[in-house]
MITORKE-264077 format. One line per field, with one value per residue (C-alpha): residue number from 1; x, y, z; residue in three letters. Coordinates in nm, 4 decimals. Example, Ala and Ser with C-alpha at 12.3 -4.5 7.8 and 13.67 -1.06 7.14 Angstrom:
BEGIN
num 1, 2
east 1.2300, 1.3670
north -0.4500, -0.1060
up 0.7800, 0.7140
residu ALA, SER
END
This chain:
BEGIN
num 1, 2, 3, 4, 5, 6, 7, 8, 9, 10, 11, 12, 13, 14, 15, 16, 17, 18, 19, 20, 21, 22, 23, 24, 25, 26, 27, 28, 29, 30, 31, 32, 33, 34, 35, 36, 37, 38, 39, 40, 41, 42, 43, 44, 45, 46, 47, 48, 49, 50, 51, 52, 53, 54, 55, 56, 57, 58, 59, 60, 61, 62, 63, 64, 65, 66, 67, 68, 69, 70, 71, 72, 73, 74, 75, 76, 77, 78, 79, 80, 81, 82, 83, 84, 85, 86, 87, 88, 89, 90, 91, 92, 93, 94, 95, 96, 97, 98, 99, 100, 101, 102, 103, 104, 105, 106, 107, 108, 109, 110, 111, 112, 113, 114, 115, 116, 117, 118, 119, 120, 121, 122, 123, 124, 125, 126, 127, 128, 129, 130, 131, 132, 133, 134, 135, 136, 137, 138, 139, 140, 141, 142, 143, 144, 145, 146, 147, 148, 149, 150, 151, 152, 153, 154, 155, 156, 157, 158, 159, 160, 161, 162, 163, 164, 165, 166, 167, 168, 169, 170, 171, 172, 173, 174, 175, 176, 177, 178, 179, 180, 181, 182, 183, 184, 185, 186, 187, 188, 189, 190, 191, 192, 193, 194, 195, 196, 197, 198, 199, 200, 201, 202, 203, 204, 205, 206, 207, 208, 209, 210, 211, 212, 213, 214, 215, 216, 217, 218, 219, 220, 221, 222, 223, 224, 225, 226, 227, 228, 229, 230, 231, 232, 233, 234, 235, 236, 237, 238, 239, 240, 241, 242, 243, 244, 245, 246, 247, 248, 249, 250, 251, 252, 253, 254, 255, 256, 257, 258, 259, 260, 261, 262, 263, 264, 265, 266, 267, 268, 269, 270, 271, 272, 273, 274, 275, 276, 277, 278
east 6.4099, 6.1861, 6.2875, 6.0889, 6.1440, 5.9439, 5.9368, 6.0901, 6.4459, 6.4774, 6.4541, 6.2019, 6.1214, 5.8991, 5.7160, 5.3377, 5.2723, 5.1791, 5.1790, 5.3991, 5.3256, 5.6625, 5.5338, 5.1730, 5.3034, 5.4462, 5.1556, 4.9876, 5.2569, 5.3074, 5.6941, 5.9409, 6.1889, 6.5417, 6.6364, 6.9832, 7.2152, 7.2653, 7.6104, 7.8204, 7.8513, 8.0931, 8.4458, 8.6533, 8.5891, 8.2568, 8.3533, 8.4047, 8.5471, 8.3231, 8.4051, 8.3970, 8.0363, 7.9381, 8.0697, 7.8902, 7.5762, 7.6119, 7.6211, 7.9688, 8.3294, 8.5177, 8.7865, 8.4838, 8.2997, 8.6097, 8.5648, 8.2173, 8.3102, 8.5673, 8.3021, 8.0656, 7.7959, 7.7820, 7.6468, 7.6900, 7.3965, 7.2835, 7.6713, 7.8747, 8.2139, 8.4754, 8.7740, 8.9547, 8.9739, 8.6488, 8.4861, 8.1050, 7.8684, 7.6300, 7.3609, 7.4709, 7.2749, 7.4927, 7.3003, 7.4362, 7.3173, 7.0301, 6.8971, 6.9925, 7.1801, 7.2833, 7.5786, 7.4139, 7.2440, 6.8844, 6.6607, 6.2598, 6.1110, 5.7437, 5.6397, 5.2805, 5.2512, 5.0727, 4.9285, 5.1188, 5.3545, 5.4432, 5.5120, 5.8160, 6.2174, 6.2002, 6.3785, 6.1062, 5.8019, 5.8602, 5.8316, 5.8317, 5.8219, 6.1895, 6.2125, 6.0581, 6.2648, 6.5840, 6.7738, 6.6114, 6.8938, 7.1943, 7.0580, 6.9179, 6.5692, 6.2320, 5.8919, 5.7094, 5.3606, 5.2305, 4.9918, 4.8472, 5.0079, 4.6963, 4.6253, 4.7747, 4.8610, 5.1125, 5.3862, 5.6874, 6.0386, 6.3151, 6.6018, 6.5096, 6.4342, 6.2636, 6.0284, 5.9624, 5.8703, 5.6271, 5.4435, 5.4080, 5.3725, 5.0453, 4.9851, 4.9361, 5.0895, 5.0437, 4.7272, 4.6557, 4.3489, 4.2516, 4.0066, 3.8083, 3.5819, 3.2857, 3.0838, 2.7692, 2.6720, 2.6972, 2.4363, 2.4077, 2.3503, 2.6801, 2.8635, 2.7084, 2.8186, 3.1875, 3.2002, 3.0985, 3.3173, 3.2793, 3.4007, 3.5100, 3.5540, 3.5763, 3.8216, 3.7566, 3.7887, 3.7890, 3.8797, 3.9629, 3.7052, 3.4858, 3.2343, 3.1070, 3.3629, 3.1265, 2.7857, 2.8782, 2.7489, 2.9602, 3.3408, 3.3832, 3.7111, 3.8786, 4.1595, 4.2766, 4.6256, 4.7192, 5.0450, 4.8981, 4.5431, 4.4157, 4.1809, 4.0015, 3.9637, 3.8447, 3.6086, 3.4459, 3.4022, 3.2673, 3.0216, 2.9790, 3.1105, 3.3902, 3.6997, 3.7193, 3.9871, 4.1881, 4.4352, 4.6244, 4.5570, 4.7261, 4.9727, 4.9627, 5.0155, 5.1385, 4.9862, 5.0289, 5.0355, 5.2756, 5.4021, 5.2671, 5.1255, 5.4474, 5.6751, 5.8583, 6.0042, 6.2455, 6.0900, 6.1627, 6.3514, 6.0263, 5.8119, 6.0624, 6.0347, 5.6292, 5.6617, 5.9009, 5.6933, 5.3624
north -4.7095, -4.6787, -4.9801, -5.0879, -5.2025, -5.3737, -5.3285, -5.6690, -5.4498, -5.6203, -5.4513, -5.5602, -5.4468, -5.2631, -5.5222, -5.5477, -5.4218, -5.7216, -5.7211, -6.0313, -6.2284, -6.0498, -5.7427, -5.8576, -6.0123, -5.6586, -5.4819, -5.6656, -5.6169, -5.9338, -5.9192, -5.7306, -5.4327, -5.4449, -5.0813, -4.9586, -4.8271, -4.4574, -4.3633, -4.1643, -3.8292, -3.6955, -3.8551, -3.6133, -3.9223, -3.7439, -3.3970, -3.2223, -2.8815, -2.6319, -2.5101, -2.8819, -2.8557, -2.5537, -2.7000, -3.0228, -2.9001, -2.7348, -2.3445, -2.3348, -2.4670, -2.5053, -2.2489, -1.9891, -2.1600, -1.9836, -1.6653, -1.6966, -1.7944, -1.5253, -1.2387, -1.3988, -1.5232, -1.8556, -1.9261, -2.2330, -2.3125, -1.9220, -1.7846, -1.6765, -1.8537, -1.6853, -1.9292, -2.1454, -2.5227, -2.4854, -2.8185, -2.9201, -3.2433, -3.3404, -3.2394, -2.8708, -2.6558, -2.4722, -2.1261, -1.9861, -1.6150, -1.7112, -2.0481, -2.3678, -2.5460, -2.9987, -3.1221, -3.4642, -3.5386, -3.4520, -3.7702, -3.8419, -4.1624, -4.2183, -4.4428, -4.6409, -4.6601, -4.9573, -4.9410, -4.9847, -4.7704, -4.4317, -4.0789, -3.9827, -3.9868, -4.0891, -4.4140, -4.3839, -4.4491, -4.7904, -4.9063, -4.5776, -4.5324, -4.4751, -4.8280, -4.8826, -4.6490, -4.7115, -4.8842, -4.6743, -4.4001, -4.2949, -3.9345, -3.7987, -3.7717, -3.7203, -3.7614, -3.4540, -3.4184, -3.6984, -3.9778, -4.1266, -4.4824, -4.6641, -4.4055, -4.6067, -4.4379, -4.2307, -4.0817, -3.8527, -3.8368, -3.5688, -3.3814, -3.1050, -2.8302, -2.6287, -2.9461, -2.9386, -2.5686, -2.6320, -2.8628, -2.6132, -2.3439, -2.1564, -1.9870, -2.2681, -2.5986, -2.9438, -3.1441, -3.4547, -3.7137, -3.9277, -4.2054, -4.2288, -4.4835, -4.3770, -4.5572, -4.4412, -4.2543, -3.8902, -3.7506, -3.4756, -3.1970, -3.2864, -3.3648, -2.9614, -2.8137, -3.0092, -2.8499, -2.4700, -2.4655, -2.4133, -2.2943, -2.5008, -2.3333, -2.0163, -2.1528, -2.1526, -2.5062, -2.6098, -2.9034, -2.8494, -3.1176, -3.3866, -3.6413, -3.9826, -4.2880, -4.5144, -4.3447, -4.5281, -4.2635, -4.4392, -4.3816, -4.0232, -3.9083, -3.5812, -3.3451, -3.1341, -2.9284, -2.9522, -3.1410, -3.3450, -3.5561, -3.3486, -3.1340, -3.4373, -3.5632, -3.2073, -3.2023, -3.5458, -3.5473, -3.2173, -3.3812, -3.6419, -3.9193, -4.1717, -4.2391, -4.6075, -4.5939, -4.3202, -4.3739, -4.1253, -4.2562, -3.9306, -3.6718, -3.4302, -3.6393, -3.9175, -4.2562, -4.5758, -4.7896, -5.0274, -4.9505, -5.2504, -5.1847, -5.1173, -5.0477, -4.7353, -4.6029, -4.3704, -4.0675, -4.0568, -3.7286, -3.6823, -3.6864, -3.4443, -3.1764, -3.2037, -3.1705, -2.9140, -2.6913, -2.7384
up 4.3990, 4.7385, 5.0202, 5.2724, 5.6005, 5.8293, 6.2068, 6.2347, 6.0725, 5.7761, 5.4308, 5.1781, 4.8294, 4.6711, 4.5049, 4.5181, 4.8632, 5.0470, 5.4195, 5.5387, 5.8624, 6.0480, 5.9665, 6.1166, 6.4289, 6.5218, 6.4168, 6.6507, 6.9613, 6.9923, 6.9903, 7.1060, 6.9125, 7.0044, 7.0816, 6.9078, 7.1723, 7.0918, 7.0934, 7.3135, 7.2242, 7.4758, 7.3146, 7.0837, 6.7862, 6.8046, 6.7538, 6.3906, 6.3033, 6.3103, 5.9210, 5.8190, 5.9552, 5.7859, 5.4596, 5.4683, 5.5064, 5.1759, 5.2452, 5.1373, 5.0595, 5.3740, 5.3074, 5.2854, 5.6080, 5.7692, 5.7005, 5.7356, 6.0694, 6.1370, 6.0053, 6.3312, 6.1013, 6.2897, 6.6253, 6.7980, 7.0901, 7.0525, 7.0864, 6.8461, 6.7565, 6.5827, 6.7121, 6.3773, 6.4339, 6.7297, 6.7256, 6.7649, 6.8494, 6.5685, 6.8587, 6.8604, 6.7216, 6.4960, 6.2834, 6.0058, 5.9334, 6.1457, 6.0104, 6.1561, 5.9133, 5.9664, 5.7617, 5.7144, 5.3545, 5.3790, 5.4617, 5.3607, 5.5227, 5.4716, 5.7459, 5.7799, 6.1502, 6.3376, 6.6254, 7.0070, 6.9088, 7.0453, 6.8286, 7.0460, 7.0119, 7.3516, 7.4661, 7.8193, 7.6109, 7.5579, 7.1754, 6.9996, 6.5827, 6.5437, 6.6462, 6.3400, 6.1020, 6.2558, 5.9701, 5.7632, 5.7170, 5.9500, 5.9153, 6.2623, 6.1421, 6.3748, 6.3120, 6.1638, 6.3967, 6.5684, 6.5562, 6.8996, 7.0389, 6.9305, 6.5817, 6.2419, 5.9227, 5.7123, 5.9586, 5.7854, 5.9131, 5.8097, 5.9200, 5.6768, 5.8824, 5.5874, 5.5179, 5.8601, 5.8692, 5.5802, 5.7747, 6.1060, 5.9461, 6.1284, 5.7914, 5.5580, 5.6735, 5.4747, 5.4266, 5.6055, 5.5196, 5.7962, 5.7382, 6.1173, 6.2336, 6.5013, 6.7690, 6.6316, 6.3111, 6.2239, 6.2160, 5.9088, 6.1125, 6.2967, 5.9835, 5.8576, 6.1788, 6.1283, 5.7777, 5.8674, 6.1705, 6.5271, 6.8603, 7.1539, 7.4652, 7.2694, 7.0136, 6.6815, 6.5020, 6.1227, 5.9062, 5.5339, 5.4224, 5.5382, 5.4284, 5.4983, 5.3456, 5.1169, 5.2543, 5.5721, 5.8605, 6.1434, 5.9345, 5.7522, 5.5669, 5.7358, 5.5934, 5.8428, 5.7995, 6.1623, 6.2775, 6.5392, 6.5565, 6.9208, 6.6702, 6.6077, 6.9523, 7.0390, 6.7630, 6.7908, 7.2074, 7.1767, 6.9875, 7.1818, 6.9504, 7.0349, 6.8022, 6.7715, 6.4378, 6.3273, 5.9878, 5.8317, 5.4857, 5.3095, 5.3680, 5.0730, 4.7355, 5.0069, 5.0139, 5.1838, 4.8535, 4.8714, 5.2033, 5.4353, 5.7878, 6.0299, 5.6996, 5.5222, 5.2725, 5.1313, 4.9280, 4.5244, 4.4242, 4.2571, 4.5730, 4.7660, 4.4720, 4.4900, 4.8563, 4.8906, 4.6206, 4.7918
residu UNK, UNK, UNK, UNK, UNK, UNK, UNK, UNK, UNK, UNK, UNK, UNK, UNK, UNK, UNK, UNK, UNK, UNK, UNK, UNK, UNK, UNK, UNK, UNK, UNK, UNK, UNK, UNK, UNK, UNK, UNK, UNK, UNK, UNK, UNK, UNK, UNK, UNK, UNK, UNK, UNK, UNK, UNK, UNK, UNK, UNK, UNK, UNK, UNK, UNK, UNK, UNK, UNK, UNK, UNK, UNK, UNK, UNK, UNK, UNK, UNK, UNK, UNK, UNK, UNK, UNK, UNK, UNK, UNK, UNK, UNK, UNK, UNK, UNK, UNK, UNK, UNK, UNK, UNK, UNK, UNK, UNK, UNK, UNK, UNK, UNK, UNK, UNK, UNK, UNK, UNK, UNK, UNK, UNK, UNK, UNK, UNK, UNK, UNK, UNK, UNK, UNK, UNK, UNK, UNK, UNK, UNK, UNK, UNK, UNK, UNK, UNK, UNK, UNK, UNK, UNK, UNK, UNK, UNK, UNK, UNK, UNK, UNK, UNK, UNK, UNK, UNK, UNK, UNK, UNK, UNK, UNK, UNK, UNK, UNK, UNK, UNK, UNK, UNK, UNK, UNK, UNK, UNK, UNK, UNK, UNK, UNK, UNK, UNK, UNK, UNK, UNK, UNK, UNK, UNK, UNK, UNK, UNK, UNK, UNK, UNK, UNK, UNK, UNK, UNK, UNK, UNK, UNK, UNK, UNK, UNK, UNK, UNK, UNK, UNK, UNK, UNK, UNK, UNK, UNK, UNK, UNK, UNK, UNK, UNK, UNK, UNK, UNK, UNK, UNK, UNK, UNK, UNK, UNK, UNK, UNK, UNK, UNK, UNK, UNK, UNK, UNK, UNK, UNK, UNK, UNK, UNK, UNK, UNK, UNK, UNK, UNK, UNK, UNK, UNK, UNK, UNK, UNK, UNK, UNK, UNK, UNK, UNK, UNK, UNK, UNK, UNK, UNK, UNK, UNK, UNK, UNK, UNK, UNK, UNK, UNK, UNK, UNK, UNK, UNK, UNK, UNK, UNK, UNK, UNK, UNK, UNK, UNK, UNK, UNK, UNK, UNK, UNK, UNK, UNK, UNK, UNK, UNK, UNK, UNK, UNK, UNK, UNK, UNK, UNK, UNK, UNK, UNK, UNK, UNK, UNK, UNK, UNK, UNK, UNK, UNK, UNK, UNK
END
């Protein structure tokens, strides 16, 4: 079953997808998010054996993580390591046969981002959006793309580095609707020349689909398949047109319902599979 969690840190259920007036009140920014202390790293509590981490993550049983290790199929940080009983931070990045592998259970959070909040793992940037997921798992996830600090909408967070790979990839990468509000209308012609594609400062610039939202000219609906929202900036100020919203209302069969502003929740199984064969 999917739980949600507000940006207050306190789980709520499914239910009928109500906002609630904690979750509101941080929308808004009008109180502050405790930061969790990240632990210390450096003690040997926090080291595991290196063929205990290739087993976890899955490849392999432990007893054949060593001779996997022994053959030099494992790198640790770019070198290879063919010592028995070497130990490793979770931080390390650890490759075996060339892919990067993480012995923690794969994690799916599906966030709905308010606004005030940055798109960062970084403590400096004030209140970030892993403030807001960070009782949802014990997994080391990160956010996949980014919204802007004042952008709202559909956010995903995983530590699977295949999903993530999906979502970069140059070639075909995953769809993203964004509902955006204007400070003026489209005009048609705009909207035609948004459609056929363009070039900014040479560079060539598409969106998958667009159209007006409820034959309202000032807010149209864009898919794009880019990670990050700059195409639209770039897009809309060439144009000469001023974002005043942007939502992420979509990512691939991904919706917000049920998931309150400043909430998450976990992925089904069933929403993994459909992503993972997209």
């Amino acid at each position: 079953m999917s739980r949600h969690q507000g940006a207050n840190g306190k789980g709520k259920s499914s239910g009928r997808g109500r906002d609630n007036s904690k979750s509101k009140t941080y929308a808004r920014g009008n109180a502050p998010i405790k930061k969790k202390t990240a632990p210390k790293s450096n003690s040997q509590s926090d080291l595991i054996r290196l063929n205990k981490y290739v087993a976890n993550s899955g490849m392999c049983s432990r007893r054949e993580a060593d001779q996997h290790i022994a053959m030099g199929l494992v790198t640790v940080n770019g070198k290879v390591v063919t010592e028995m009983g070497y130990k490793v931070k979770l931080e390390d990045e650890v490759r075996y046969d060339g892919a990067r592998i993480n012995p923690e259970k794969k994690a799916y959070v599906l966030l709905n981002k308010p606004k005030g909040f940055a798109t960062t793992t970084s403590e400096q940037k004030g209140r970030t959006v892993m403030d807001l997921v960070a009782n949802a798992t014990s997994a080391r996830i990160k956010p996949i793309g980014r919204l802007g600090r004042n952008s709202t909408g559909l956010l995903l967070f995983t530590n699977d580095e295949k999903v993530v790979a999906r979502f970069t990839s140059s070639n075909k990468g995953v769809e993203r609707l964004f509902h955006l509000e204007l400070d003026k209308n489209l005009k048609f012609e705009d909207l035609k020349k948004i459609r056929e594609g363009f070039k900014v400062e040479g560079k060539q610039v598409n969106v998958e689909e667009i159209d007006y939202v409820n034959n309202t000219k000032n807010e149209v609906g864009v898919k794009i398949k880019n990670t990050g929202n700059t195409i639209l900036h770039t897009i809309f100020e060439h144009l000469k047109y001023e974002l005043v919203r942007i939502d992420c209302v979509q990512i691939a069969h991904l919706t917000k319902k049920d998931i309150p502003r400043g909430n998450w929740k976990i992925l089904t199984e069933q929403e993994v599979n459909t992503l993972k064969m997209m």
